[in-house]
N, C-alpha and C positions, 0 to 999 in steps of 0.2 A: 757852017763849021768855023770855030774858030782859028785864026792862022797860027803857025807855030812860033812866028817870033812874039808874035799877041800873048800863046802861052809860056813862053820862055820867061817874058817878063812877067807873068801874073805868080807863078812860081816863084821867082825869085824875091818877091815883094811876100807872096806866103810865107816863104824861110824865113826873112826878117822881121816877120809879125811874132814869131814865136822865139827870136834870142830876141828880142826887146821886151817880152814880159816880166812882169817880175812878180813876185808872191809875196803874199802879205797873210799875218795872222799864222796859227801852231791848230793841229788838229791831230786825232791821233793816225792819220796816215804819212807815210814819206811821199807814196805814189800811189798812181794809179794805173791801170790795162784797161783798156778797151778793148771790145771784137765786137761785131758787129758787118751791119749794112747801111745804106745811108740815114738811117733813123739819128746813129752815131757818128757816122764817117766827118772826117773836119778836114778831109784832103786828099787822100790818099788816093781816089778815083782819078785824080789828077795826073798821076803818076803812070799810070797801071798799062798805056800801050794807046793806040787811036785813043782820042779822046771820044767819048761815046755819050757826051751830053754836054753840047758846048754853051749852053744857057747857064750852065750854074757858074760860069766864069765871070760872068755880067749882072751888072745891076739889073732888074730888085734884088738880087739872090745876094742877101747880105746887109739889105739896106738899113736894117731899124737899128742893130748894136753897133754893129762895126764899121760902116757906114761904106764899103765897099764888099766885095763876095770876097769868099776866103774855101771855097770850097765846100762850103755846108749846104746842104739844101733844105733851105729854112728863111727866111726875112734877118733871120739872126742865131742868135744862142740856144745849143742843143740840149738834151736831159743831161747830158755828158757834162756838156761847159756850166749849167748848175753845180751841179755834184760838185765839180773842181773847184770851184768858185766859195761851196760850203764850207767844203774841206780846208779853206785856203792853201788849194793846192792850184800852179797854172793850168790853162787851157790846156789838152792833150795835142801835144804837138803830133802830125800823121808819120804814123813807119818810115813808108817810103819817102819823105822830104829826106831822110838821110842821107838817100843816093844822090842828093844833088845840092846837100849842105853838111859838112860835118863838124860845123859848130855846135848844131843844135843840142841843147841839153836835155837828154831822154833821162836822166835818174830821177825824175819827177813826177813821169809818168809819159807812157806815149799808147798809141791811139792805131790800133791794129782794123778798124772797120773799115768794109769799103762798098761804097755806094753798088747795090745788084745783088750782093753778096748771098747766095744761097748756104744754109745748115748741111745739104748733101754737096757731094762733091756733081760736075757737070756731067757724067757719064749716066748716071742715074736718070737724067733727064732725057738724055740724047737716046740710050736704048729706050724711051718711051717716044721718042720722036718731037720732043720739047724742044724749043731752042733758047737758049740762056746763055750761051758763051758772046755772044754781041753786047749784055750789058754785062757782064763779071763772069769769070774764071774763077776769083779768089774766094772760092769756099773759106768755110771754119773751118776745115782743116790745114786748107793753104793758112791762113792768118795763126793757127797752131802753130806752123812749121816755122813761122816767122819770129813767133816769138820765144820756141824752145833753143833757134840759131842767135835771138835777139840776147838772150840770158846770160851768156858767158862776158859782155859786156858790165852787165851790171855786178854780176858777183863770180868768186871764182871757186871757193870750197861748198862741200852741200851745206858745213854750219852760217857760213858769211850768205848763202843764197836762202838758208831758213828766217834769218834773222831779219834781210830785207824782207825778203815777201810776205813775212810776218806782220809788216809796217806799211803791206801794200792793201790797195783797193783794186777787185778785180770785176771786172762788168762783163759779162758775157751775154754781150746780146743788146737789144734784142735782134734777133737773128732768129729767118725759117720763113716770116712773112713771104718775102722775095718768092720759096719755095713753090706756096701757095697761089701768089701772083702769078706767077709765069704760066702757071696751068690753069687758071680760071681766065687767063688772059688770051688764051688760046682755044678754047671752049670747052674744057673738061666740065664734066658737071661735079655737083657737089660730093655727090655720093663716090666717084671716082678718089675727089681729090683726099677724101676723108683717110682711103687706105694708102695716102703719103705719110697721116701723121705719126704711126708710132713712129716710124723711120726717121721723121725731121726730130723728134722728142728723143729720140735714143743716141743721134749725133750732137744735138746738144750737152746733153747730159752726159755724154761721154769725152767731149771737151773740156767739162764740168771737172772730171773725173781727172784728166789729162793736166787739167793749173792745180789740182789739190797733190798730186803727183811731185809735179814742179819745184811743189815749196806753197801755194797758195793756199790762206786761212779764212780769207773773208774774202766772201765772194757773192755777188749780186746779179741773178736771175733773172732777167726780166718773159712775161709772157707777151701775148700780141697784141694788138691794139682791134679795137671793134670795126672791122673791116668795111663791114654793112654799112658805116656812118660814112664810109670815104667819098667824094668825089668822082674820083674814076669810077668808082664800083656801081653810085648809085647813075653812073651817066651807062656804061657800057652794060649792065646786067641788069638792067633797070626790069620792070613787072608789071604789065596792064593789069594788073590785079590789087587794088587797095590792100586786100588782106594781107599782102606780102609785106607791107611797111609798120613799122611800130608809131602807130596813130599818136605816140606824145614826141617822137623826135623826126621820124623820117626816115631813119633808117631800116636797111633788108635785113628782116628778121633773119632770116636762114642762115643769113651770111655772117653777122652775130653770132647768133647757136655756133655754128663753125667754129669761130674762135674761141671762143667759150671751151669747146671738147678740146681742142689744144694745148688753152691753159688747164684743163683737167687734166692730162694725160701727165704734163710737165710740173706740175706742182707734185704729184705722184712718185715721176721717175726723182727729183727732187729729194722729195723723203725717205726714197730708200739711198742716196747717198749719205744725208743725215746720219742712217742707222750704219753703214758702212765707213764712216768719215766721223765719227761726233767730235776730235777736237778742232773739223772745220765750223766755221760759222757759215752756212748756205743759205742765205736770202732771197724768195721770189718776189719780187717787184710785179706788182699789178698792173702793169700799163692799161690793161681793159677797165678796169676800176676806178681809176683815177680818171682815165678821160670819160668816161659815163659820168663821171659825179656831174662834169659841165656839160655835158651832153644834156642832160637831164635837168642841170640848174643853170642853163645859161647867165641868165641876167645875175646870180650872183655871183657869179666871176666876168664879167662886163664884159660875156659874149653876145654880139645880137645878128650875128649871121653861124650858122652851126653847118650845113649841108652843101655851102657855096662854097668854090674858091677863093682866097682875096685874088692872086696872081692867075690867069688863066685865056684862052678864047672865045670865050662867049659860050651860048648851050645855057641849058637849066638849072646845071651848078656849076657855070663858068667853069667846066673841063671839054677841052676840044683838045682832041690827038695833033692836028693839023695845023695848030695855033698854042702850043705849050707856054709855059709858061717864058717869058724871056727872048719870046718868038716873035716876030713880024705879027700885029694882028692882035696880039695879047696885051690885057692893061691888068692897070693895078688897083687897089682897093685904097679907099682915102688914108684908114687906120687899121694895117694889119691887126692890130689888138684888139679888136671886136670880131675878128674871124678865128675859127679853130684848124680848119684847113688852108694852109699858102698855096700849093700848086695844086691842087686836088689829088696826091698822092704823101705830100709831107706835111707836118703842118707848123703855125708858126710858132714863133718864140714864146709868145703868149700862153698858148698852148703847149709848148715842152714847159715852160715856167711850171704852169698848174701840177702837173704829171711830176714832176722832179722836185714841187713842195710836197707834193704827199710822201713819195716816197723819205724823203726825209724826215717829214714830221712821223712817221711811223704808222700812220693810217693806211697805207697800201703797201708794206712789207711783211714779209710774215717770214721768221721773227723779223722786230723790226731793226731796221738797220742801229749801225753805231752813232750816237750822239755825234756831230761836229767838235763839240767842246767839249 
């Protein structure tokens, strides 16, 4: 675990990463919002009470962009810090660094995700007998709450808070995976986990529902990423049965199908906000789509390890519970950039790079997002 004046200082050197940036380039956004889980989290699990994953404080976790950890669980830059990046808007600074810096300049955008993050709140879990309050509390709707008390900040009449959020970019998500982890983690079967999903699709979308409410016009959706292709998944639910693997990448068929009905369900509830909302613009983001295109065509996006860890303990896709990544025992991979998976639970910058062009070039949006320029 790491010690607390270890994290006092890592904090403090976080804060000052975010008032030293500066933004370059006009797009048509002012800001941006994030929510989210660690998929987008850029800190805020930092903040949140016991530290509950003292590895992302330490190198590698950070090494390829920024060349120290910053809180992301990633080698580097998230889908998040792309986007920002397009927009030439800054990195999203986290929520919570506010409580411990109030310098920091939130009118740009700030970054409401946090690593564990479930789409239901933790009770829903806990009367199933789940446990999830060890890695986050902070539901989408806690990160709601944070950001409807966040708002009075930015604007103060409903017209001056239309006209911002009008100029805003809002990201919700991706968020719900966590949902589905924790109970496949635990040994639900699949068919159990299946009647989580309206529920995890109706608190999104009703989040959804809750920033169009607010003042928010553009807003981007994301669905889940192919779960069956992860690391963890193919280490801990693994299948003495060939049949189970999809013979051109490796991945658990089922566990695909899975997320597959998710994005079904949510690309759905989606559309009837469209017909409920039409002067919002609602965008789903394809995360399963995008990362299948490399999944599928590795070599031309200069992956040549797809099912392995770069960072991890050893085992058959370099994931060991025992040996995390960041951990006594765990090494590293020469060129994260030929890996799609960093820890065998997030994956690397490489891999958000890929996922975060599509969505922007317009191939994995639907509609597709707003031009940069």
């Amino acid at each position: 675990m790491a010690s607390y004046p270890f994290l006092i200082a890592f904090i403090s050197s976080l804060c000052s990463f975010y008032i030293l940036q500066t933004v370059s380039g006009s797009g048509p956004y002012r800001s941006i919002f994030s929510f989210g889980d660690s998929l987008a989290d850029t800190g805020n699990s930092l903040f949140t009470g016991p530290f509950r994953n003292p590895f992302v404080v330490r190198l590698p976790y950070g090494q390829t962009f920024f060349g120290h950890p910053t809180g992301r669980f990633s080698d580097g830059r998230l889908i998040v810090d792309f986007i920002a990046e397009a927009y030439g808007l800054p990195k999203l600074p986290p929520y919570l660094a506010s409580l411990h810096n109030h310098r920091l300049d939130f009118r740009r955008g700030v970054n409401f995700a946090v690593a564990g993050a479930t789409a239901l709140i933790p009770a829903f879990f806990q009367e199933r007998g789940l446990n999830t309050v060890r890695w986050s509390n902070n539901s989408l709707s806690v990160q709601m709450g944070w950001f409807e008390q966040f708002k009075s900040s930015l604007c103060q009449t409903p017209q001056e808070c239309a006209d911002y959020f009008a100029k805003s970019l809002f990201l919700v998500g991706e968020i719900g995976g966590n949902d589905y982890n924790y109970a496949f983690l635990q040994g639900l079967s699949i068919a159990h986990v299946r009647t989580f999903v309206p529920k995890v699709v109706h608190a999104v979308a009703e989040a959804t529902r809750r920033l169009i409410k607010q003042g928010a016009v553009d807003l981007v959706v994301p669905g889940n990423l192919p779960i069956g292709c992860s690391p963890i998944y193919l280490t801990l639910v693994s299948s003495p049965k060939k049949e189970d693997y999809n013979r051109r990448n490796g991945c658990l068929k089922a566990l695909n199908r899975f997320s597959e009905y998710h994005n079904s369900l949510l690309q759905a509830a989606l559309e009837k906000l469209r017909q409920k909302y039409p002067h919002a613009k609602i965008v789903y983001a394809d995360y399963y789509g995008a990362a299948m295109r490399f999944i599928d065509h590795p070599q031309h996006f200069g992956f040549t390890n797809l099912n392995s860890a770069c960072c991890g303990g050893g085992g058959p896709y370099n994931f060991n519970l025992s040996a995390l990544c960041g951990a006594t025992g765990s090494t590293v991979c020469i060129d994260p950039s030929t890996f799609a998976s960093w820890d065998g639970i997030h994956l690397t910058e490489a891999a958000y790079r890929n996922i975060a062009n599509g969505m922007i070039e317009g191939y994995y949006t639907t509609p597709p997002m707003t031009l940069p320029h």
